[in-house]
DOLOPA-470791 format. One line per field, with one value per residue (C-alpha): residue number from 1; residue in three letters; chain; x, y, z. Coordinates in nm, 3 decimals, always signed. Example, Ala and Ser with C-alpha at 12.3 -4.5 7.8 and 13.67 -1.06 7.14 Angstrom:
resi <- [1 / 2]
resn <- [ala / ser]
chain <- [A / A]
x <- [+1.230 / +1.367]
y <- [-0.450 / -0.106]
z <- [+0.780 / +0.714]
This chain:
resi <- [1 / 2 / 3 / 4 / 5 / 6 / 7 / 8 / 9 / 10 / 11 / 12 / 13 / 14 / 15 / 16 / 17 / 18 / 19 / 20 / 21 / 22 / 23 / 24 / 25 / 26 / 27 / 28 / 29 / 30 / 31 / 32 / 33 / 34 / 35 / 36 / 37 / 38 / 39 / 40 / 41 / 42 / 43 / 44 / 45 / 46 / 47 / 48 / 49 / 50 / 51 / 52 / 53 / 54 / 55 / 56 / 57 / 58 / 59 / 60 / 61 / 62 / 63 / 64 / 65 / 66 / 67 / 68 / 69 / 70 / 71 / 72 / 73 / 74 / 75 / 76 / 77 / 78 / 79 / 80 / 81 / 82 / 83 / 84 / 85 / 86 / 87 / 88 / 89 / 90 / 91 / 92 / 93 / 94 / 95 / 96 / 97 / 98 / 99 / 100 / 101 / 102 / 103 / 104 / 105 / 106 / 107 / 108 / 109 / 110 / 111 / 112 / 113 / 114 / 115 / 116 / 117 / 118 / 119 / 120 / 121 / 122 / 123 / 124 / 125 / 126 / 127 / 128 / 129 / 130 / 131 / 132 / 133 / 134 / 135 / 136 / 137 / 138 / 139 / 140 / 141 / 142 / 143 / 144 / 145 / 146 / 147 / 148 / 149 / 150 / 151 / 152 / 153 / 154 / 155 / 156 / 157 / 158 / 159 / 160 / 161 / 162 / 163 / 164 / 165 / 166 / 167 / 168 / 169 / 170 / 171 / 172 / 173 / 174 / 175 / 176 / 177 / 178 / 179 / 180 / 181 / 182 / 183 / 184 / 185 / 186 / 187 / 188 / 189 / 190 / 191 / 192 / 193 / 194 / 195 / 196 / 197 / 198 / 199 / 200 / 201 / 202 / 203 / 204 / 205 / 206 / 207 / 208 / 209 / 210 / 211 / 212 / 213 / 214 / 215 / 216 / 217 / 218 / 219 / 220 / 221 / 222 / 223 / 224 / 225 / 226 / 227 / 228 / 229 / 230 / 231 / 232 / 233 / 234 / 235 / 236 / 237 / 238 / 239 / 240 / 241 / 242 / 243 / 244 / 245 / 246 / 247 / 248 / 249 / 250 / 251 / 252 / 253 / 254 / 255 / 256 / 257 / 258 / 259 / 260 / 261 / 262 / 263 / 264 / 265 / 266 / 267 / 268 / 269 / 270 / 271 / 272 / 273 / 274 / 275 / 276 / 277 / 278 / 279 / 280 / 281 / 282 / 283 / 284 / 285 / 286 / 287 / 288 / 289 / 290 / 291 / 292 / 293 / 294 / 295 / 296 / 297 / 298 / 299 / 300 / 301 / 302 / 303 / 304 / 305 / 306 / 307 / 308 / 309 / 310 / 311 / 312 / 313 / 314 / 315 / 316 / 317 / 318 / 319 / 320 / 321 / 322 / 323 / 324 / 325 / 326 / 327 / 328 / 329]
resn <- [unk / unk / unk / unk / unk / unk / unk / unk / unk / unk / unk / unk / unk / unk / unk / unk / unk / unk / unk / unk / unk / unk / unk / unk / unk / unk / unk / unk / unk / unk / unk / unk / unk / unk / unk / unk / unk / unk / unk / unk / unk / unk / unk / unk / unk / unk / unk / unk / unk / unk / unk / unk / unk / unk / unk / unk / unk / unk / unk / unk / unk / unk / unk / unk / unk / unk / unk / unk / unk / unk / unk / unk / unk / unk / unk / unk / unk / unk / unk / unk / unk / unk / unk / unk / unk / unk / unk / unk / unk / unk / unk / unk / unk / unk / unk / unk / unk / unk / unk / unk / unk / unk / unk / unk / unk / unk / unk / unk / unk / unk / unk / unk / unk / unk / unk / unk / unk / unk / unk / unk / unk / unk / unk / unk / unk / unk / unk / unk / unk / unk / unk / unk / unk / unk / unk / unk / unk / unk / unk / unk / unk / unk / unk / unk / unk / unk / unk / unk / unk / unk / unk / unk / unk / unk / unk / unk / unk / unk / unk / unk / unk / unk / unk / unk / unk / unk / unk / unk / unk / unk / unk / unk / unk / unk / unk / unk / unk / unk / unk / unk / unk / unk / unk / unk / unk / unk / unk / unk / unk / unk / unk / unk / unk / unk / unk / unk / unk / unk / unk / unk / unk / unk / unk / unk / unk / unk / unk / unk / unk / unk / unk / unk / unk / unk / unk / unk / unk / unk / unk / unk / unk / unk / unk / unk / unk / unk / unk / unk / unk / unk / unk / unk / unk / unk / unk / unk / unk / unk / unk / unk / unk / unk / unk / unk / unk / unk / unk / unk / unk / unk / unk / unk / unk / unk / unk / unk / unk / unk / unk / unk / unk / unk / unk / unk / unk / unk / unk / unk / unk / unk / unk / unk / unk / unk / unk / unk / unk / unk / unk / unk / unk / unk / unk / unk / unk / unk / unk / unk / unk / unk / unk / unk / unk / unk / unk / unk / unk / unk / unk / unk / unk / unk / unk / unk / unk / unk / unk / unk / unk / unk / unk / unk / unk / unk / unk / unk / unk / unk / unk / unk / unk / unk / unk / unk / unk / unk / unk / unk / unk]
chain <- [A / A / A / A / A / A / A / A / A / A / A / A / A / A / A / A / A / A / A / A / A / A / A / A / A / A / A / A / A / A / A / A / A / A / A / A / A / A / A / A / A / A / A / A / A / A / A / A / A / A / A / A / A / A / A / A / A / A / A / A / A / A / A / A / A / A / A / A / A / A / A / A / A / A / A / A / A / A / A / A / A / A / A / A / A / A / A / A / A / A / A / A / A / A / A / A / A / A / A / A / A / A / A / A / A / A / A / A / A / A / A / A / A / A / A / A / A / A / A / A / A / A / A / A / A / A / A / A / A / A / A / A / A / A / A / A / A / A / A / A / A / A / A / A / A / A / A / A / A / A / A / A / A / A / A / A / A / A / A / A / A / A / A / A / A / A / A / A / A / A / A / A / A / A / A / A / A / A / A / A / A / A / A / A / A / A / A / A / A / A / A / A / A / A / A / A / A / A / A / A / A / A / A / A / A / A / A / A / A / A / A / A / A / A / A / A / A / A / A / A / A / A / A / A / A / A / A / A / A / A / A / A / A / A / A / A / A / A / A / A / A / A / A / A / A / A / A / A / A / A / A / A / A / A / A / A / A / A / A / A / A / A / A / A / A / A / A / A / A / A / A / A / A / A / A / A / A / A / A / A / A / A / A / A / A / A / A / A / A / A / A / A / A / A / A / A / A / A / A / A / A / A / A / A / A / A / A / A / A / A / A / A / A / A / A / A / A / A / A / A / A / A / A / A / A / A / A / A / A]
x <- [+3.587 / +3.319 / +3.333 / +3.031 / +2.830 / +2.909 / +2.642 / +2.465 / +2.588 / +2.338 / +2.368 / +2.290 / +1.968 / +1.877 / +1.817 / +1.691 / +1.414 / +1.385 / +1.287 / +1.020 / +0.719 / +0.675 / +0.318 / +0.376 / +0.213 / +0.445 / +0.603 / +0.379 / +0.499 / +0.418 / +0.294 / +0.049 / -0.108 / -0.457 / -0.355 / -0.516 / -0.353 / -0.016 / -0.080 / -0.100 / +0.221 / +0.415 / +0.259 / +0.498 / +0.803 / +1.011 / +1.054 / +0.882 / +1.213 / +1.212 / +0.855 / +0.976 / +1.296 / +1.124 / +0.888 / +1.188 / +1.354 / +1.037 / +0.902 / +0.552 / +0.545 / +0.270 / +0.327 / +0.036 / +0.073 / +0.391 / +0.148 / -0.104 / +0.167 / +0.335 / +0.010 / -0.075 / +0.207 / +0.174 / -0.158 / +0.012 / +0.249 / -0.086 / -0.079 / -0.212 / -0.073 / -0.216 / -0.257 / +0.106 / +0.086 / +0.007 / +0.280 / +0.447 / +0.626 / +0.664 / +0.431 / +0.605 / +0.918 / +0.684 / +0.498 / +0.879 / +0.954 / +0.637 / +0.646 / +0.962 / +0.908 / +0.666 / +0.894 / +1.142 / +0.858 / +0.687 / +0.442 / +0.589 / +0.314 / +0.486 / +0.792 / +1.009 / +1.140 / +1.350 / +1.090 / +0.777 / +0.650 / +0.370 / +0.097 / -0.140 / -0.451 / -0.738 / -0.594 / -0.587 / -0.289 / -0.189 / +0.107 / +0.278 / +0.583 / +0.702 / +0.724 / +0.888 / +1.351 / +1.647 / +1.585 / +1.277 / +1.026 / +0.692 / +0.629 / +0.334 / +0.582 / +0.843 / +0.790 / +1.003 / +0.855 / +0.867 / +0.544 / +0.302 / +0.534 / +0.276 / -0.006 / -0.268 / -0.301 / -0.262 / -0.099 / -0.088 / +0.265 / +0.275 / +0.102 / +0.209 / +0.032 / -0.096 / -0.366 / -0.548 / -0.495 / -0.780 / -0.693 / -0.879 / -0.627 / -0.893 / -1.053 / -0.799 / -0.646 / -0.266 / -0.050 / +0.267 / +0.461 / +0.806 / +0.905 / +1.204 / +1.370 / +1.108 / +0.861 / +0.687 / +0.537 / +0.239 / +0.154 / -0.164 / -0.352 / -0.368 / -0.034 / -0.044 / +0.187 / +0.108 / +0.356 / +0.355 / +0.578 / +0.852 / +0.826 / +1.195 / +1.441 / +1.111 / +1.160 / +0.769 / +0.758 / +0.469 / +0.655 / +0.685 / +0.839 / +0.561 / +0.497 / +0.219 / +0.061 / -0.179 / -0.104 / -0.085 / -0.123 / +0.198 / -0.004 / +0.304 / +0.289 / -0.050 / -0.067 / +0.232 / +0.149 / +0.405 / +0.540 / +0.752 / +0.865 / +1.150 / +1.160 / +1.543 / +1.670 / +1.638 / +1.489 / +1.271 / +1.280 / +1.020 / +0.960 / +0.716 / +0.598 / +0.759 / +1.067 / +1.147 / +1.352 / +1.255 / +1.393 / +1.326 / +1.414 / +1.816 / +2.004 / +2.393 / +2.597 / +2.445 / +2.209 / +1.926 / +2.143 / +2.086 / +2.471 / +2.445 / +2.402 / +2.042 / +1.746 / +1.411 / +1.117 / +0.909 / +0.973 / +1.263 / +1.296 / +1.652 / +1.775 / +2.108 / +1.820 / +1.690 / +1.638 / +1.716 / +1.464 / +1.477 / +1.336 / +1.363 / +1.513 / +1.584 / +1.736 / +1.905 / +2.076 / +2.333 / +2.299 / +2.053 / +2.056 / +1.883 / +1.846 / +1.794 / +1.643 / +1.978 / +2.089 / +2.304 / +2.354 / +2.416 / +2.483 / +2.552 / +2.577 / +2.797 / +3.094 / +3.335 / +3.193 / +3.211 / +2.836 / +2.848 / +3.038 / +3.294 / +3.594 / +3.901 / +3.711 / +3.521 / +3.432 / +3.070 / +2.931 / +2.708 / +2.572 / +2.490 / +2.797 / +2.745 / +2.908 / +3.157 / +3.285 / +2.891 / +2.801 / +2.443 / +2.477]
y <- [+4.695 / +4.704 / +4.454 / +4.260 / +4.274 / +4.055 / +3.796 / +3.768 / +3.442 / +3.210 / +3.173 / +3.539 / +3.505 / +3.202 / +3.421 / +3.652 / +3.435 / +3.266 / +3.569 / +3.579 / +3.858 / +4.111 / +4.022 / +3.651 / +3.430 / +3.321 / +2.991 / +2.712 / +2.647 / +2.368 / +2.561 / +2.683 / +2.336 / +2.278 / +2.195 / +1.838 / +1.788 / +1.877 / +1.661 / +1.376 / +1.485 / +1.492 / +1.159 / +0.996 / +1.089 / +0.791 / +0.888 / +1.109 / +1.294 / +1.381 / +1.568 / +1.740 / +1.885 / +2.031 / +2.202 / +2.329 / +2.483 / +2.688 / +3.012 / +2.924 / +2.546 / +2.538 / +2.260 / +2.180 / +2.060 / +1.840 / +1.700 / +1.556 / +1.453 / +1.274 / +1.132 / +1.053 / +0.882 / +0.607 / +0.531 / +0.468 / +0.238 / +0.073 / +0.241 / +0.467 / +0.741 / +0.873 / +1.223 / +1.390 / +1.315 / +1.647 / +1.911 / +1.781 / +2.114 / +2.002 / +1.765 / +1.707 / +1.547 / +1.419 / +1.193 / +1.203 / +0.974 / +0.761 / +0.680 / +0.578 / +0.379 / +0.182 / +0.123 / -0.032 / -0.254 / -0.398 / -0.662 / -1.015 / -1.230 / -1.520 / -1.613 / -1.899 / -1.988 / -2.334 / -2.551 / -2.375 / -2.170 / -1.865 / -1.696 / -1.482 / -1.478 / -1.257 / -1.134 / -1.415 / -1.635 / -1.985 / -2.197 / -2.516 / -2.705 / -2.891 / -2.812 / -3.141 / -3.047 / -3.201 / -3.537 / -3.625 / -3.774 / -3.706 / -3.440 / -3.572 / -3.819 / -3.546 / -3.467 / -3.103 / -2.993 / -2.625 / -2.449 / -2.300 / -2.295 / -2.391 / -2.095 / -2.353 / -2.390 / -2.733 / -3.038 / -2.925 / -3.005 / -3.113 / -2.944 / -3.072 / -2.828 / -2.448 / -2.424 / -2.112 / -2.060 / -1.993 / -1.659 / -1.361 / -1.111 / -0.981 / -0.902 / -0.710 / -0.838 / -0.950 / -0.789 / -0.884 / -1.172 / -1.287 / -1.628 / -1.723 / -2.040 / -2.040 / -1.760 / -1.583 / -1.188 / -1.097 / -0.737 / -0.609 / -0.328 / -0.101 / -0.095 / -0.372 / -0.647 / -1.065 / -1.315 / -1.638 / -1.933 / -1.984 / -1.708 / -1.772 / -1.444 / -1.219 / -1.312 / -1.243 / -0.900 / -0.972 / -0.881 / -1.214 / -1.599 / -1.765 / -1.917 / -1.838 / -2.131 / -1.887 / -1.492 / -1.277 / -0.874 / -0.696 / -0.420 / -0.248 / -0.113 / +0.120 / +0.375 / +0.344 / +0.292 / -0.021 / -0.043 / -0.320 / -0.585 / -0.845 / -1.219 / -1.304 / -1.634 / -1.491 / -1.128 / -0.929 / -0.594 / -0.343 / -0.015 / +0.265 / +0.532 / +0.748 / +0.610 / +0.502 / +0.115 / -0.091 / -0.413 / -0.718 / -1.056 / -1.193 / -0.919 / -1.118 / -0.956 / -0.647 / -0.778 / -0.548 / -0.189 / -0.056 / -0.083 / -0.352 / -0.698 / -0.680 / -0.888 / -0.720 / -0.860 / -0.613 / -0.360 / -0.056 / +0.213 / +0.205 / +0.579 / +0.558 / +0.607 / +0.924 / +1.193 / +0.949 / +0.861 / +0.457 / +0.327 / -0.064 / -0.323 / -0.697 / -0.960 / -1.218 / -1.486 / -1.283 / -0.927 / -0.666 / -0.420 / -0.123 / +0.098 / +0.449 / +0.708 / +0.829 / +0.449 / +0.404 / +0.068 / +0.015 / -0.291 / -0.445 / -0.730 / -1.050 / -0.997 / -1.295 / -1.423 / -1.081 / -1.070 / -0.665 / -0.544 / -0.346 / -0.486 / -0.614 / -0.493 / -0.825 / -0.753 / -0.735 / -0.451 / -0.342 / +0.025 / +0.039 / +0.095 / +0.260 / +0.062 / +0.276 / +0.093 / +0.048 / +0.233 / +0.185 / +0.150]
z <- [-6.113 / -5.859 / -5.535 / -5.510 / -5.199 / -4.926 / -4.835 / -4.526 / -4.336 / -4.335 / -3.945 / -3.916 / -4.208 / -3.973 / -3.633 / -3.802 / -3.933 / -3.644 / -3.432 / -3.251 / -3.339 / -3.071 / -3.099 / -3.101 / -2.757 / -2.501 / -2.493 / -2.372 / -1.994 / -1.770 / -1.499 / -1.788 / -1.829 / -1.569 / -1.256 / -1.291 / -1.567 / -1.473 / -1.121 / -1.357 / -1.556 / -1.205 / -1.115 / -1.365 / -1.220 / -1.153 / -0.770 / -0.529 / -0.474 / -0.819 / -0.760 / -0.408 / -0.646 / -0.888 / -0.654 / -0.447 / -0.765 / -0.889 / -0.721 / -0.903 / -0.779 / -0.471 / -0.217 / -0.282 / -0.651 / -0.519 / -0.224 / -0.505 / -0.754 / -0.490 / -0.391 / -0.716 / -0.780 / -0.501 / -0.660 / -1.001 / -0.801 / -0.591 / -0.275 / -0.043 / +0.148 / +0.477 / +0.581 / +0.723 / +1.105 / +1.332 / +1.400 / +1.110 / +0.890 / +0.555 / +0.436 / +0.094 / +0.291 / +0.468 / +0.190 / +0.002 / +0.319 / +0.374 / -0.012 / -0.012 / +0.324 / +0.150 / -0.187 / +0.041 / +0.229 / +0.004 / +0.189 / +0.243 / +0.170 / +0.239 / +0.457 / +0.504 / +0.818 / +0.900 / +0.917 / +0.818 / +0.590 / +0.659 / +0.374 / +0.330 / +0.157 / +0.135 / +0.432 / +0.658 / +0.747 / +0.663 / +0.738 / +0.672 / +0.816 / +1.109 / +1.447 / +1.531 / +1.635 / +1.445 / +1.380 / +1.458 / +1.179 / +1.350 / +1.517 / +1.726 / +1.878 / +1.996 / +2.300 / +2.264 / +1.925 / +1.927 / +2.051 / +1.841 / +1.590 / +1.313 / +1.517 / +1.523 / +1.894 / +2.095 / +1.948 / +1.588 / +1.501 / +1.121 / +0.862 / +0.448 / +0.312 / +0.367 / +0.626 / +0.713 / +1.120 / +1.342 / +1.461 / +1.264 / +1.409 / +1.561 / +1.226 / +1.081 / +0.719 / +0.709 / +0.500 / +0.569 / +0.728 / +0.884 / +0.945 / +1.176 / +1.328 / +1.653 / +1.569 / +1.328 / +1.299 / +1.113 / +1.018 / +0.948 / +0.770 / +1.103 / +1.163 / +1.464 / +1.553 / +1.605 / +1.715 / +1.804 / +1.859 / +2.112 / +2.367 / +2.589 / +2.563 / +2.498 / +2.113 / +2.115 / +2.274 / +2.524 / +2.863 / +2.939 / +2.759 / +2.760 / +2.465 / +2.207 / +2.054 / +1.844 / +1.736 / +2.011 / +1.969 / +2.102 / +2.351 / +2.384 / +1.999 / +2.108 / +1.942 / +1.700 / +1.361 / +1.249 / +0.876 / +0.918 / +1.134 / +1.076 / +1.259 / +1.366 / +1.550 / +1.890 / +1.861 / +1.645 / +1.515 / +1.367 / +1.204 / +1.270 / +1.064 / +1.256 / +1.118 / +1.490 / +1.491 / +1.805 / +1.911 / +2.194 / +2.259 / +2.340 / +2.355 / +2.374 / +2.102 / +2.116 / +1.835 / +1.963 / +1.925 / +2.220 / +2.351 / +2.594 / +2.594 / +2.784 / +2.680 / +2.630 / +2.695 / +2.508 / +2.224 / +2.329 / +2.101 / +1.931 / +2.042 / +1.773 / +1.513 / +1.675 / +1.355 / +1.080 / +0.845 / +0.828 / +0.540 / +0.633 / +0.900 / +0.862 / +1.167 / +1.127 / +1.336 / +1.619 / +1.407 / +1.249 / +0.927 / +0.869 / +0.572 / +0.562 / +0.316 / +0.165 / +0.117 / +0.398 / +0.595 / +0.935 / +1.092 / +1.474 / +1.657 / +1.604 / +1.405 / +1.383 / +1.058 / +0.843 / +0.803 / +0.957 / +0.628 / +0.842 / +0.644 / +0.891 / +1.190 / +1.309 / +1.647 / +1.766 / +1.706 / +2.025 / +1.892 / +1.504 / +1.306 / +0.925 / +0.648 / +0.521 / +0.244 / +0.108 / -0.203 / -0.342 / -0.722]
């Protein structure tokens, strides 16, 4: 009796279907779609440093596509992004790091601070509050109400409700604020600096303490392009685009990170930052936090209380000092 012929497995009938004719087109690629087109495509990629990866990955992938998707992308998330500063080698870390800079600073357009309260609308600030100390119940009748806490000039101490301030900031809009226990910060659209309020321990960054009943520029921020600034009890901190940190007012504790206990009457460049890419800074009471672009934290001044996050260790902290024990989920 005769064997019958063995079948083909179906597997093996299935690739052979499935091949491909020599005279079929090529797959459909990405790189094939028009370059406007496939700008857009990258424009919905959850993060910029999911646009700079791909680019680094593919042989085909100009910098320039990843410079327009990236740019493209902070319009989709309602932003702008200037051109990369000059002498500046790689432009797509370059807008990887300004985009992200701006994720993780978004504008405060409001800011509470002990006793008052600071807006912004249609780019002009308001405020609210009390300048009157502990204790008193009017304002106009203490005689050590803190000065210019409110930014209204001369003998405005109480305020119930918002009130736009006087100052135009020199005609630039607001677009972010920082309210403290004696001062407040204002930010606005061309990168400059206003303070005003109590002006002992430099807190204010003029040079001087004198104090500022109305905002005051800070001169010594020429130049610099400022991202973000951050109001503490006694000193101040802000970021530049240049992902520089700079610091003034008390220094005790080593609050301001500069390794020493000096106060600073105007803005110092923190040098322990030097080649890091900061992405945001806040100050608090005796200590200061900063955040950088691959989600470390560092943290200095006063320790005693555990606020620095450096486990057992709760000594001041004069030089930053990285959490070790943080991990960004």
């Amino acid at each position: 009796m005769s064997t019958p012929p063995r079948r083909r497995s179906r597997r093996l009938a299935s690739a052979t279907a499935a091949a491909p004719s020599p005279d079929a087109p090529p797959p459909a690629r990405l790189l094939d779609l028009p370059r406007e087109l496939l700008e857009r495509v990258l424009s919905r990629f959850n993060s910029p440093i999911d646009i700079a990866r791909v680019a680094a990955v593919s042989l085909l992938f100009h910098a320039s596509l990843a410079e327009e998707g990236i740019r493209l992308w902070a319009q989709e998330h309602g932003f702008e992004l200037p051109p990369p500063p000059a002498g500046e080698d790689c432009a797509v870390r370059w807008l990887c790091y300004s985009a992200l800079l701006h994720e993780s600073n978004r504008p405060a357009r409001a800011a509470a601070g002990e006793r008052h309260s600071v807006f912004i609308g249609e780019g002009r600030l308001s405020s609210c509050g009390s300048a009157a100390t502990e204790g008193e119940e009017e304002a106009e009748e203490d005689e050590e109400a803190l000065p210019g806490l409110l930014g209204h000039g001369e003998g405005v101490t109480r305020l119930n409700t918002p009130t736009r301030l006087p100052s135009t900031l020199g005609g630039e809009r607001a677009v972010s604020v920082s309210a403290a226990v004696y001062h407040s910060l204002a930010l606005t659209a061309d990168g400059a600096v206003w303070s005003w309020g109590e002006g002992n321990f430099g807190r204010l960054g003029h040079g001087d303490q004198q104090d500022q009943l109305q905002p005051k520029k800070i001169e010594a921020f020429a130049g610099q392009r400022v991202v973000a600034v951050s109001a503490g009890a006694y000193h101040s901190l802000a970021l530049t685009a240049d992902a520089a940190v700079w610091s003034w007012g008390f220094g005790v504790f080593g609050k301001l990170g500069h390794g020493d206990e000096e106060t600073q009457l105007l803005p110092k460049k923190v040098e322990a930052f030097a080649g890091r890419r900061v992405v945001a800074v806040s100050a608090g009471g005796n200590h200061s936090l900063v955040l950088t672009a691959d989600d470390a934290v560092y943290a200095w001044g006063v320790g005693e209380s555990g606020c620095l996050g450096h486990g057992e260790d709760l000594s001041n902290q004069l030089p930053p000092k990285k959490i070790e024990t943080w991990a960004p989920g």
